[in-house]
VEXLO-868297 format. One record per residue: x, y, z of N, C-alpha, C in turn. Coordinates in steps of 0.001 Angstrom, whole numbers, plus 500000, padded with zeros to 6 digits. Layout:
<pators>
XYZXYZXYZ ...
</pators>
This chain:
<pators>
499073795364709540500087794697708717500532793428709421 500943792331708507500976791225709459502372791085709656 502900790288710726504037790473711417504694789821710233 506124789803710136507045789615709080507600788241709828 508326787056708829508612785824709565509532785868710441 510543786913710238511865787319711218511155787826712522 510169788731713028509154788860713856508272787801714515 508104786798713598507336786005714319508618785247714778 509051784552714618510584784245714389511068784213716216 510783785710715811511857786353717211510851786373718359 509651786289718620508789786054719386508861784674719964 508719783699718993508502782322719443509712782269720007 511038782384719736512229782608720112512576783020721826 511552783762722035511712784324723284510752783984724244 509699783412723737508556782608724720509331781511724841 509996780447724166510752779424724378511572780069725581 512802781046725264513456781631726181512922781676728380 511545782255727839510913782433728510510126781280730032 509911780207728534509535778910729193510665778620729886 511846778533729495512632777735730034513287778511731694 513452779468731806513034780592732625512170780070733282 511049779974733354510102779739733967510164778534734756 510468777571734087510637775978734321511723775829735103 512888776915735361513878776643736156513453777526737691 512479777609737369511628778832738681512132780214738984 512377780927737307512508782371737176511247782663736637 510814783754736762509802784385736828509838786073736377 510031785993735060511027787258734388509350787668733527 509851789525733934508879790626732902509345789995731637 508308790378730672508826789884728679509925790539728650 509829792639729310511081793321728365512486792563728990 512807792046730412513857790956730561514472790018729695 513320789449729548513114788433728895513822788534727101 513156789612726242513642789970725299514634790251725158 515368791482726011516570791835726168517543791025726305 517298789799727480518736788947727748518185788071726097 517422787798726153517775786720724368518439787443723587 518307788702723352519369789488722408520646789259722756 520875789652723810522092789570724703522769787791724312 521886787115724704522510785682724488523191785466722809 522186785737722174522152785603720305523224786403720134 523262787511720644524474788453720150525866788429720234 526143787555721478527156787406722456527585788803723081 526580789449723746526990790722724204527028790735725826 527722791323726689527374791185728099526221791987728481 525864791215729373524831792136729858524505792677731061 524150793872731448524783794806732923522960794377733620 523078794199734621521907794039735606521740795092736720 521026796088736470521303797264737665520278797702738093 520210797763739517519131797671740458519472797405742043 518316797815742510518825797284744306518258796176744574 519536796331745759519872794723746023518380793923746392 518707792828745823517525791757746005516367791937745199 516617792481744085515715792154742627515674791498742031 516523790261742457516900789349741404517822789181740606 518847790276740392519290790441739194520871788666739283 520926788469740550522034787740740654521618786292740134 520161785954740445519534784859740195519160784649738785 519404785650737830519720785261736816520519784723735789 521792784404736483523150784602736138522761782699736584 522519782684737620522609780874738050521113780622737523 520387780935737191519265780092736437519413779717735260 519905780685734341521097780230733221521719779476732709 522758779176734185523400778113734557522969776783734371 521957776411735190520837775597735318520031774920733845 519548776304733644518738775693732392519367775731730889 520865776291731231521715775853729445522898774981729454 522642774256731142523938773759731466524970773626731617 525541774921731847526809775667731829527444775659733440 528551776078733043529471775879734836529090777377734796 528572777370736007528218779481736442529787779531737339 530769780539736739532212780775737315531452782385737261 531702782434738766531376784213739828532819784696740313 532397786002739637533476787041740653532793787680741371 532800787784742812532153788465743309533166789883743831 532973790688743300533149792143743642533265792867744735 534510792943745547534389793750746314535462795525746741 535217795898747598536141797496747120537228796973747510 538296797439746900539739797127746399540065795878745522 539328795034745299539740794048744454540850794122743283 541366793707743597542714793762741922542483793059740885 543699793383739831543300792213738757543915790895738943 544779790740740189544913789548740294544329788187740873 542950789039741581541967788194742163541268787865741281 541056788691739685540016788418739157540412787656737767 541850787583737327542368787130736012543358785626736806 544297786206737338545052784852737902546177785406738788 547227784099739577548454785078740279549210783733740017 550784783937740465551463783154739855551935782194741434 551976781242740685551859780540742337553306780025742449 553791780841743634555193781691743852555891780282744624 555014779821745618555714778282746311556192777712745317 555640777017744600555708776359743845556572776825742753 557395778129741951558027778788741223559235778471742223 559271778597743588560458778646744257560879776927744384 559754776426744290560395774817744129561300774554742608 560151775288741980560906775096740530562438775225740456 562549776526740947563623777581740812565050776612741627 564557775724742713565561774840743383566049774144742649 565010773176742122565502772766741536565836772426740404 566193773900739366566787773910738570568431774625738800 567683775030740185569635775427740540570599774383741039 570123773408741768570410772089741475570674771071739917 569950771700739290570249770460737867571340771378736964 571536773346737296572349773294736759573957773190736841 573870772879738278575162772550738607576012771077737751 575536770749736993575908769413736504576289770041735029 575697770934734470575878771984733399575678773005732762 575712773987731855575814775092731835574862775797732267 574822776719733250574055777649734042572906778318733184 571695778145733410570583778963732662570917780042731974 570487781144731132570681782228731161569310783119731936 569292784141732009568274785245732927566755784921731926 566924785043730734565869784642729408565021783245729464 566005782685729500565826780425729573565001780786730815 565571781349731753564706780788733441563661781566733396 563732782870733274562163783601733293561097782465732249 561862782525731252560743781386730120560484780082730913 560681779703732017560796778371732753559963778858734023 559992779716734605559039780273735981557843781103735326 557964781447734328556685782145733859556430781237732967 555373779956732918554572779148732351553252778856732793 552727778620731622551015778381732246551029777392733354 551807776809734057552247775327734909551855776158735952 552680777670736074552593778308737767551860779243738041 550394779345737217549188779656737067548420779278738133 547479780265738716546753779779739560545660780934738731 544763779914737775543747781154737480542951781808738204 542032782904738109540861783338739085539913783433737618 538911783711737986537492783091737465537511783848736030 537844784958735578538203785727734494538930784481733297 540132784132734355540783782958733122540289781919733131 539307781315733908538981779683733910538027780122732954 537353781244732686535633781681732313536757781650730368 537774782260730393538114782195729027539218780863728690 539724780409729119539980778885729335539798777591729073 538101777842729368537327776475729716537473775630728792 537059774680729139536930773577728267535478773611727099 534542774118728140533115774145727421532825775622727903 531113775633727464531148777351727328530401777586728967 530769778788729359530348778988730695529390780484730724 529190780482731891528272781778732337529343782922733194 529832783762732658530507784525733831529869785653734495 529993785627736131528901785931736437529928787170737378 529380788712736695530677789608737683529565790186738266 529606789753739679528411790254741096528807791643741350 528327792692741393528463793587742088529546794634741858 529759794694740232530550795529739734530821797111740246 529751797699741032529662799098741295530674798997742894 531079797815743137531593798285744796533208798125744051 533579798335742831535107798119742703535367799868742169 536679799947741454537039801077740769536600801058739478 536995802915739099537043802901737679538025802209736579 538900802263737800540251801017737507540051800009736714 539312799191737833539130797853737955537995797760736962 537378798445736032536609798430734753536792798428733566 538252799605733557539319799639732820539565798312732139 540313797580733664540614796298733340539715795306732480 538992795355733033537377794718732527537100794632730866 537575795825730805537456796231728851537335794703728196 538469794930728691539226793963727458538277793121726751 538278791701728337537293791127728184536342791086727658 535348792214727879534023792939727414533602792861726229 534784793188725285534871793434723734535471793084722871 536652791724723419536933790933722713536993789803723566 536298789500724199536328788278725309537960787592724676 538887788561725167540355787480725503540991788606726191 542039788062727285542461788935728242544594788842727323 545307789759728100546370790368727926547424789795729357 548257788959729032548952788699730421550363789020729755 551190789383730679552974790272729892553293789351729459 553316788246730692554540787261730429554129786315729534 552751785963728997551932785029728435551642785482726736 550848786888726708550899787289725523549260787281725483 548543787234724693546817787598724448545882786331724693 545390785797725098544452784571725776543107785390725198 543014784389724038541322784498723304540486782810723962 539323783665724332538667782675724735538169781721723652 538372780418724325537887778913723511536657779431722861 535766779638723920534389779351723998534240780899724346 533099781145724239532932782745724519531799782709725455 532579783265726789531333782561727912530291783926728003 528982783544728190527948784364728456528083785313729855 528170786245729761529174787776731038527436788323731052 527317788322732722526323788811733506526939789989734241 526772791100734291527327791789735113525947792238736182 526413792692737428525561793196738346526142794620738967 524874795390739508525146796498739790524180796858740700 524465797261741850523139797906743195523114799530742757 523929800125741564523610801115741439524165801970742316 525097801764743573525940802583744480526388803727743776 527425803326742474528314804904742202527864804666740641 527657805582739852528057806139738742528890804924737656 528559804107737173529908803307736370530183803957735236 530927803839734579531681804438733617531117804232732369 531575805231731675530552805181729891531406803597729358 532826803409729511533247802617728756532512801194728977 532689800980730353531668799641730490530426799731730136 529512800960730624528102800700729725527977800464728525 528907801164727832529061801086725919529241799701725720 530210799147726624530212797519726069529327796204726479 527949797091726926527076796226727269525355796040727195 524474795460726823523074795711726981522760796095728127 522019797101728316521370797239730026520108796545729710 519818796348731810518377796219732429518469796706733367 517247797544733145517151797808734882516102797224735400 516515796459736688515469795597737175515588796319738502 513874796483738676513372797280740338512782795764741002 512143795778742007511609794631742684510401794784741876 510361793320741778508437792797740855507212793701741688 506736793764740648504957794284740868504374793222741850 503518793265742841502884792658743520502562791558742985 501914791654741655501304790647740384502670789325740781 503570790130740110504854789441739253504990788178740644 505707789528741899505944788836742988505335787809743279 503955787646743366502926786614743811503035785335743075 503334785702741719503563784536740562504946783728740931 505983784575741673507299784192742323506734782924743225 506287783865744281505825782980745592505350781709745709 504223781986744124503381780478743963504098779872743434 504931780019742326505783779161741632507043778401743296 507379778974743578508027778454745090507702777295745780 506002777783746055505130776898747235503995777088746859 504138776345745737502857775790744711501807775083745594 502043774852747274500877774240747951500057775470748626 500970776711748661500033778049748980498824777977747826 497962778636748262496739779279747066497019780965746678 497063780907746128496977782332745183496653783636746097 495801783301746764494986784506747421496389784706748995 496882783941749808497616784167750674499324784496749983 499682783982748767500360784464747508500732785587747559 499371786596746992499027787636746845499265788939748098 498808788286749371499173788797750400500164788957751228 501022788071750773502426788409751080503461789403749900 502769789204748704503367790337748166503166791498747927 501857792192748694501424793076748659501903793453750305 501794792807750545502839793459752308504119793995752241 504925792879751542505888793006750967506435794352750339 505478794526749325505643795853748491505504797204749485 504409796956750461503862798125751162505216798446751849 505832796632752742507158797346753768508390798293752646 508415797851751720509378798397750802509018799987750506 507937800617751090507662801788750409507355802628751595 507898801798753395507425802547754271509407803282754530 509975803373753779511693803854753616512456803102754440 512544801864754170513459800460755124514733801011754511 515778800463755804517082800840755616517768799874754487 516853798557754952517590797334753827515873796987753327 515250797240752188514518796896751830514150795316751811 512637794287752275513135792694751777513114792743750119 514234791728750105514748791464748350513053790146748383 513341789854746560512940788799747047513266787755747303 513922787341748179514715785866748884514152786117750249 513567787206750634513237787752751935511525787119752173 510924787759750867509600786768750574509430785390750535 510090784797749871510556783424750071510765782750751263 511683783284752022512256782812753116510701783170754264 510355784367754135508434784274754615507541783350754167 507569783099753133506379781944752955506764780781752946 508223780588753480508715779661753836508233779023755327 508856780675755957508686780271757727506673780610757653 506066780708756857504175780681757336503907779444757159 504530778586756151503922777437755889504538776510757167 505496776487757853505970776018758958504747775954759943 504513777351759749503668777614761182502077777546760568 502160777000759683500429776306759151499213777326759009 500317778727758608499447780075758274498539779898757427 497689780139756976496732780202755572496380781759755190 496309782697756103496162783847756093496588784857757105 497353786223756500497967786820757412497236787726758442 497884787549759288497147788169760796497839789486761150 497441789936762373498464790782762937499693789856764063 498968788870764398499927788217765301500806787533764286 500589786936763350501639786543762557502602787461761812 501952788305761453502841789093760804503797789926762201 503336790212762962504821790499764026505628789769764389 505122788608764828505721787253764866506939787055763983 506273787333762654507610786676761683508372788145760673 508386789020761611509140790207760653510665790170760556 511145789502761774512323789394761450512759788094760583 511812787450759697512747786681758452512475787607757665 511464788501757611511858789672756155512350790752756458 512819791187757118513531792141758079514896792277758587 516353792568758334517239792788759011518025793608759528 517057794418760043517882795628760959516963795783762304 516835796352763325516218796932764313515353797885763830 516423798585763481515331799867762991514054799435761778 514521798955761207513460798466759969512509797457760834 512639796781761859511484795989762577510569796592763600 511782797650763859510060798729764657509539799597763646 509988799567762920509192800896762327508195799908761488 508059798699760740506969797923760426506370797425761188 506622797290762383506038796549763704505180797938764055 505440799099764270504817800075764246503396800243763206 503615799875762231502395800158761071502227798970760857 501990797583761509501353796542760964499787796537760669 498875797528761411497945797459761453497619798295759401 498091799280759248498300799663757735498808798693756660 499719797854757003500609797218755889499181795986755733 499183795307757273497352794574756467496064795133755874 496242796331756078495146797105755270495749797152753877 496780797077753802497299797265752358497263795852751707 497668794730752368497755793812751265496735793038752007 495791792863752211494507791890752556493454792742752461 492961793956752439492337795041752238491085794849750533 
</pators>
């Protein structure tokens, strides 16, 4: 049966997507690929969950990049409040206020408790955090919440709002609907359990580290003066150290930052002396550098083999 025009439609739709992805030097599976275009078309957020260094953060600023948007990040950490992440009231400056209006009312009738709160609580003594600049803006943005799994169930709670009617709730202010309805990346290493309410209000992906294939297509797109075949061999090493149980697996920024430091050193193909040589740029622990330093002679059987 032949594809229907809404089908073809939605294909070309997402190879465009795709290209442009590509052209900003992302290097995304199709089902990615499909998924965040829904996500974009829909205006839905979308949750990125996976361990660390899959990429999932580099999607949020490629985005950025290729739809021209201001990328405004919260980055996530345990205890965070909602006042790091919506706004706080900037209290110096309320106490300047506050002078001097106790000064101007000495000349005539004294504020009442109502008049002055309505005078110290104004958008003036605002100090937003990235939640309100992201619903705020002037133009439309990318909001990019890093690492949602290291906060509370709390602090998700909070999150709702946003989520599902992109406009937040302040006492003294009243309901803030966003101008523009900025595109919400969420991230997740998958640490704890998140909550049904935030998943419900969002598309998932789960992104694992690229296939050797994928990876290699990373690498070359990088250092387009490598050839394919030494490409290939760093991401098949790559994959092997990831599967010998590293404490910090390399992401890929770890690959990168390797075929960064080979081309320095005018590698063309991996050795055993090179590859010990340079384990600690894909490598950051002790323990994770002896125990691959231990099996280098296997990990080149694995990816040059």
């Amino acid at each position: 049966m032949a594809a229907s025009s809404d089908t073809r439609g939605f294909a070309s739709s997402v190879q465009e997507l795709k290209g442009i992805l590509t052209a900003n030097g992302y290097v995304a599976k199709q089902e990615v690929v499909n998924v965040l275009y829904l996500a974009l078309r829909l205006e839905k957020p979308l949750l990125l969950e996976g361990p660390p260094g899959a990429g999932k953060t580099q999607i949020a600023k490629v985005l950025s990049v290729a739809l021209g948007m201001p990328l405004i990040r919260l980055q996530c950490y345990e205890g965070i409040d909602e006042a790091k992440a919506l706004f706080q009231w900037n209290e110096p400056l309320q106490r300047m206020a506050l002078e001097f209006m106790r000064e101007a009312s000495q000349s005539r009738s004294p504020m009442t408790w109502p008049e002055l709160k309505g005078q110290l609580y104004r958008t003036d003594f605002l100090i937003p955090g990235p939640i309100l600049r992201a619903v705020q803006g002037e133009t439309k943005a990318v909001l990019l919440i890093d690492e949602i799994d290291k906060t509370s169930p709390a602090f998700e709670a909070f999150l709702l709002e946003i989520l599902s009617d992109f406009q937040i709730s302040i006492p003294q202010l009243g309901t803030i609907v966003a101008r523009h309805r900025p595109i919400v990346i969420l991230t997740s290493n998958a640490q704890r359990k998140l909550t049904d309410a935030l998943r419900g209000r969002c598309f998932l992906l789960w992104m694992n580290y690229p296939a050797p294939d994928q990876e290699a297509e990373i690498i070359t797109a990088h250092s387009q003066e490598f050839g394919s075949q030494l490409a290939s061999q760093v991401a098949r090493f790559t994959a092997a150290v990831r599967h010998l149980g590293m404490t910090k697996p390399p992401a890929i920024r770890e690959s990168l930052d390797w075929i960064d430091a080979l081309r320095l050193l005018g590698a063309r193909q991996l050795t055993s002396d090179v590859d010990s040589g340079t384990l600690p740029v894909q490598l950051k622990t002790r323990e994770d550098i002896e125990r691959a330093a231990g099996n280098v002679a296997l990990l080149l059987e694995r990816s040059c083999g």
